[in-house]
Every structure is written in C-alpha cells, then in structure tokens.
C-alpha positions as CSV (number, residue, x, y, z in Angstrom):
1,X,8.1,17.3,9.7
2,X,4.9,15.0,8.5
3,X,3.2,16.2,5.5
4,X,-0.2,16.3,4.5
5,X,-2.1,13.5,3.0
6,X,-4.6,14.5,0.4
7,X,-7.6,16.1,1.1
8,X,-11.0,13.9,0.5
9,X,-12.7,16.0,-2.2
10,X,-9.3,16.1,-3.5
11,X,-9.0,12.2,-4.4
12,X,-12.5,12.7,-6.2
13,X,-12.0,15.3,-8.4
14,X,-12.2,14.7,-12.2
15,X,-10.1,17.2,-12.8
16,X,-6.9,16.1,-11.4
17,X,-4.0,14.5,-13.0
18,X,-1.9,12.7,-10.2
19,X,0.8,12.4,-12.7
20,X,1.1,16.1,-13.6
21,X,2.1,17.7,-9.7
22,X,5.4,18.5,-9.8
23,X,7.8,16.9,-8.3
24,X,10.2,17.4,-4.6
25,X,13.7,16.9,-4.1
26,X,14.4,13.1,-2.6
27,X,16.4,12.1,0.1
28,X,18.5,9.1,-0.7
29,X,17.7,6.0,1.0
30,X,19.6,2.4,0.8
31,X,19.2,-0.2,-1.5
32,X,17.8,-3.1,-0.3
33,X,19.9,-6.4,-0.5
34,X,18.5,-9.2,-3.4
35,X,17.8,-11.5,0.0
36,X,15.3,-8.8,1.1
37,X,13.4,-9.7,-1.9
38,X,12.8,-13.6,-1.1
39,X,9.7,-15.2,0.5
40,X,11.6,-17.1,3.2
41,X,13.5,-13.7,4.3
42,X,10.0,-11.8,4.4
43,X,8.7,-14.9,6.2
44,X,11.4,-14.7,8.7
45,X,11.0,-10.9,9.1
46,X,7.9,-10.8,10.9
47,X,8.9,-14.0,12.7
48,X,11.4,-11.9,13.8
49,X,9.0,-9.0,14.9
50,X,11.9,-6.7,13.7
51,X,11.6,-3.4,15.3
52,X,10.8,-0.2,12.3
53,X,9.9,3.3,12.0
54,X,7.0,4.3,9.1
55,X,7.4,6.3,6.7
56,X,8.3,9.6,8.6
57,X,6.9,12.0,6.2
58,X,3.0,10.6,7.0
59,X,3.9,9.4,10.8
60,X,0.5,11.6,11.9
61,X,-1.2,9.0,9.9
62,X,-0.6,6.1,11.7
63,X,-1.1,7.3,14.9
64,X,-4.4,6.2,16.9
65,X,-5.3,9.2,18.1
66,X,-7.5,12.2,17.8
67,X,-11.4,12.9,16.3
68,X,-10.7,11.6,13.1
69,X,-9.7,8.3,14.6
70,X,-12.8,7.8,16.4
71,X,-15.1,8.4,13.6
72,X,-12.9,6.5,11.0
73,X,-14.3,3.0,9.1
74,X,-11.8,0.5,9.6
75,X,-10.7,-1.3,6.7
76,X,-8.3,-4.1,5.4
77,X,-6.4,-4.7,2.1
78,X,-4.3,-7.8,1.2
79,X,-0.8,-6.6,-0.2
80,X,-0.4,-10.2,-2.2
81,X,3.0,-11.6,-2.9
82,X,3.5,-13.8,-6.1
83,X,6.4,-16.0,-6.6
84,X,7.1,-16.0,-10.4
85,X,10.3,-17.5,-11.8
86,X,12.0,-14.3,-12.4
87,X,11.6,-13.2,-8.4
88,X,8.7,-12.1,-6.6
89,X,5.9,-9.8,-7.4
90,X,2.8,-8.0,-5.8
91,X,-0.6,-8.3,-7.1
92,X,-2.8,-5.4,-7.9
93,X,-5.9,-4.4,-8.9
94,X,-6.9,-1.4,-10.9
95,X,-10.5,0.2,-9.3
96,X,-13.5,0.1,-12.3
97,X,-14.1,3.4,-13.3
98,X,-18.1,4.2,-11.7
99,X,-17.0,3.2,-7.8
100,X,-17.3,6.5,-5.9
101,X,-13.9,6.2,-3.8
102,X,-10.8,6.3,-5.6
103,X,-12.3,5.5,-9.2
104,X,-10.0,4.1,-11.7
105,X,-6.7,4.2,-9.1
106,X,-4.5,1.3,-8.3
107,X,-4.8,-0.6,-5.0
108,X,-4.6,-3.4,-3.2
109,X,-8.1,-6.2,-2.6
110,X,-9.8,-5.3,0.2
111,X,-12.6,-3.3,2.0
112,X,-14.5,-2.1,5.3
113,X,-14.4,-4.5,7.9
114,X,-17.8,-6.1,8.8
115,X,-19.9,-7.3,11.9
116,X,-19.1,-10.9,10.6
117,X,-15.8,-10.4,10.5
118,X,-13.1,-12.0,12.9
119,X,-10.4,-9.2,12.3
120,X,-8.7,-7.9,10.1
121,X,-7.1,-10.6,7.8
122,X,-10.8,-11.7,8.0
123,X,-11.5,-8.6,6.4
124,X,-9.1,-9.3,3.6
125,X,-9.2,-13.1,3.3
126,X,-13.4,-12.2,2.6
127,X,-12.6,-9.0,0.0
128,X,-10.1,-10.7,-1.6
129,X,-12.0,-13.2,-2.8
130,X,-15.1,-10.9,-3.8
131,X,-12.8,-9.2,-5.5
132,X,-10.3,-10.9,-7.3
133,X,-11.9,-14.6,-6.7
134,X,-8.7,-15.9,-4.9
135,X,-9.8,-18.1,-1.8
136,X,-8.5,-17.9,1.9
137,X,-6.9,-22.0,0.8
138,X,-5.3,-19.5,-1.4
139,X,-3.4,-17.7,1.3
140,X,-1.1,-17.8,3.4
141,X,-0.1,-14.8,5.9
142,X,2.8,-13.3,7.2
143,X,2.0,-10.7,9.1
144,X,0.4,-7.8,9.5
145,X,1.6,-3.9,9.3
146,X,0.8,-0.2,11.1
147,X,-3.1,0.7,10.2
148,X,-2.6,4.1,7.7
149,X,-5.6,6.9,8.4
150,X,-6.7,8.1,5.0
151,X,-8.1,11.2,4.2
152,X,-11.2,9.6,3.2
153,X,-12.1,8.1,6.4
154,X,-10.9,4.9,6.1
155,X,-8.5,2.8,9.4
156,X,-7.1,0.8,6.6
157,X,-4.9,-2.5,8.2
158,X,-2.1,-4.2,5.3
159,X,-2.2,-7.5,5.4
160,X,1.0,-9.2,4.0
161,X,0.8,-12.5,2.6
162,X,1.9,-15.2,-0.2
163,X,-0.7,-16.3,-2.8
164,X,0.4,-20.0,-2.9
165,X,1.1,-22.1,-6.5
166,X,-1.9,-22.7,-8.3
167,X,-4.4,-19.6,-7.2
168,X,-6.9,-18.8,-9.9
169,X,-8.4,-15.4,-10.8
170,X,-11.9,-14.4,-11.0
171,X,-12.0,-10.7,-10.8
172,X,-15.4,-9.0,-10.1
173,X,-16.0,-6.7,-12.9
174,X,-18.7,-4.6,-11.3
175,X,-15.6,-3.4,-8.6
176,X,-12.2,-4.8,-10.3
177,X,-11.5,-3.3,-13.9
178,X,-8.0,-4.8,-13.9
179,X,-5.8,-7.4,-11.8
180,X,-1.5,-7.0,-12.3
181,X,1.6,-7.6,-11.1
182,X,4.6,-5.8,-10.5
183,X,8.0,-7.1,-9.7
184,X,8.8,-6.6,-6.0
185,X,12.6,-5.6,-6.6
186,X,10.8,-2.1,-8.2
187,X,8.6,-1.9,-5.3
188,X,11.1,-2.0,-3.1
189,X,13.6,0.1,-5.0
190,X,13.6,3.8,-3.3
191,X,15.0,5.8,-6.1
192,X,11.9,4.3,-8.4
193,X,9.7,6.4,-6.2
194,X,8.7,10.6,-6.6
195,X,7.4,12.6,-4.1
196,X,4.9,14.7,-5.5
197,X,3.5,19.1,-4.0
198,X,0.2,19.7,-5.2
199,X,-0.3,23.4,-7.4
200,X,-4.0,23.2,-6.8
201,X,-6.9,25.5,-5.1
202,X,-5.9,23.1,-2.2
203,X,-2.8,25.1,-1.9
204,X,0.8,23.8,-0.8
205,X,2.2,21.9,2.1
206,X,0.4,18.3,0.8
207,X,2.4,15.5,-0.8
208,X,2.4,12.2,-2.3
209,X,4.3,9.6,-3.2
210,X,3.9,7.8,-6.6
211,X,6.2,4.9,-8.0
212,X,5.5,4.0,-11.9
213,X,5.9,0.4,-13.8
214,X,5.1,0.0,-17.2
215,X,1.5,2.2,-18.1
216,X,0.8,2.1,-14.5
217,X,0.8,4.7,-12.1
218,X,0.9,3.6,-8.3
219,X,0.1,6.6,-5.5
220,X,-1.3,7.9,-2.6
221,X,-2.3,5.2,-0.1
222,X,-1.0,2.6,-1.8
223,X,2.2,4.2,-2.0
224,X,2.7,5.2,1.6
225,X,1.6,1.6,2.8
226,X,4.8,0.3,0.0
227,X,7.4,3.2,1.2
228,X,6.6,1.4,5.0
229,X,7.1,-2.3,3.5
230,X,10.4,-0.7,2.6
231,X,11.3,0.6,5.6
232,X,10.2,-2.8,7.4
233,X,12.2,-4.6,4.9
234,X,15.5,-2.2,5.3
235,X,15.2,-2.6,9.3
236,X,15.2,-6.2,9.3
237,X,18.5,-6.1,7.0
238,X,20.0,-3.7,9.7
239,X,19.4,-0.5,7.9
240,X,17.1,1.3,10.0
241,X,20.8,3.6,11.6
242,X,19.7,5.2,7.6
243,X,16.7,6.3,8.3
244,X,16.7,9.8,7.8
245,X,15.2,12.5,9.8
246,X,13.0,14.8,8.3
C-alpha cells in the first residue's frame, strides 16, 4: 500500500522536529555489492537501461497522472557524485534558513525549470551553478531517474551525474547555507535508513524516510529520490526478485 507524503503546510511549520516522529518497523532489504558503489558500474547501469521498480511505499508519487499533475511546477535537481580516494560520495547542500520552501533542509542543487531551458538537465546544469558555482564543463551525466510529485507542488526530475576532478565551489549564500558530502556506501546502505509516522494534528497514515550521517539529517524528498537510486542500483546487480511487496 503507498503512503502518504507530507502535507505542504506540514513541511513549513516551525514547529516540527523531523527527527522526533517516531519510528516504523523496516523490512529488510539486500545489501548492495562494493561494485555497485563505483563510477564505471553506475555508468554502465544506465547504459544498460536496467529495468526497476520505485520505492513502492510512494509509487502514487511518481505516477503522471491526476489534478495535481497538471497543475504541478516542474523542477530538476542534480544528485552529484564525487569521486574521493576513500570511494564515492554525493554532494549536498543544506537550504539557508529565510527561503520559504523547505528552509534549513538538506537537498540536492536545483530549481523550477524555465522558458530558457532545454530540459531538464538544462534545468540542473543552470541551478547548479547558481547555486553551488559548479559549471556544466563541470559535469558529466549519466542519466536521468522517475520525476517524484511533492507535496508542495513541485514535478521534481533527478539528474545523476559525476562532478569531474578539479570542480570548484562557490555557493550562493543568499540560497545555499552549506555545501557537503556524504559517502555513497551509507547512502546506499538500507539498514542506515528509518521510516518515520507522524503524531501530529495531521493525524496518521503519512510517512518518511530519513537516513542520518554525522550532524546531518537527510529526509523527505531527498530521501525517497535516494531509496529509488537504491533500488536502481540493486536491479542492475540482479536484485530486483527482493523487492518486497508492500
């Protein structure tokens, strides 16, 4: 059965601690293999066009259909891999505190799509660099995943791809109050990650994920578009026959 993303107002409130909701039962998943975890095996993946299911808990989300899909505001975000000498990581960026949507939470460079804009690794390629400063020379893409619906409003599209040797940070500090990294082989782990029930006036029956590293605290959208980059990862090593049903 899909669960509910969070409501709008919910995501908004100045009230609510993320980290507090308590905490659902998991269903184990499997482990991904260290070869998952390498540039040339992701590379290969979507050369492969490997065949994969979302994460089943917030299927409804990804599919294009409905009121809510008309009147969305399509969106892209670069999910930026970093090759470091200890294995690969993913770049972040931590929201500055006065934006009005998702203030102060974790995600990944990007924004609304534009009239100028080609598509959507247009979209990124052009946020990216307003907001972290790293150029499109900078880039180099892999592919692209399944748009997530958020309960803001936004058609968000992930675009995966490698920042290449020798980028250079400039983060815009009216939008950007941090820029991080955290190692993919957490990411990509499945028992690192909770699944949350809200105890709110918003009542029961909506989830989400979180994952933590360090002082950080990765959730919602973010989460959900990792948990698929899981499940795209574990299909292309031939575990999709372990995806549960739920």
């Amino acid at each position: 059965m899909a669960l509910q993303i969070l409501p709008p107002d919910f995501q908004r409130s100045d009230t609510f601690d993320p980290t507090s909701q308590p905490v659902l039962p998991g269903i184990p998943l499997p482990v991904l293999p260290d070869e998952c975890l390498q540039l040339a095996y992701i590379r290969d993946a979507f050369l492969r066009s490997v065949p994969w299911q979302v994460e089943p808990l917030f299927a409804e989300s990804f599919v294009p259909a409905g009121p809510a899909y008309a009147s969305a505001r399509h969106a892209a975000v670069l999910m930026p891999l970093v090759q470091r000498t200890h294995g690969l990581n993913m770049l972040f960026t931590r929201r500055a505190a006065h934006l009005h949507d998702h203030a102060g939470q974790i995600s990944f460079p990007g924004g609304c799509i534009e009239p100028g804009d080609i598509d959507a690794v247009d979209t990124a390629m052009r946020e990216t660099h307003e907001e972290i400063g790293v150029g499109r020379q900078s880039v180099q893409i892999m592919g692209i995943q399944p748009s997530l619906l958020t309960t803001t409003g936004f058609l968000m599209a992930p675009v995966v791809g490698e920042l290449l040797p020798g980028f250079s940070l400039v983060p815009d500090q009216s939008e950007v109050a941090e820029v991080f990294e955290v190692p993919l082989r957490v990411l990509m782990d499945p028992t690192q990650y909770r699944l949350h029930q809200l105890q709110t006036a918003w009542g029961h029956g909506r989830c989400y994920f979180s994952v933590r590293w360090q002082s950080y605290f990765i959730w919602g959208a973010t989460a959900i578009l990792l948990r698929n980059f899981y499940y795209f990862l574990a299909a292309s090593a031939g575990l999709a026959d372990h995806h549960p049903n739920r």
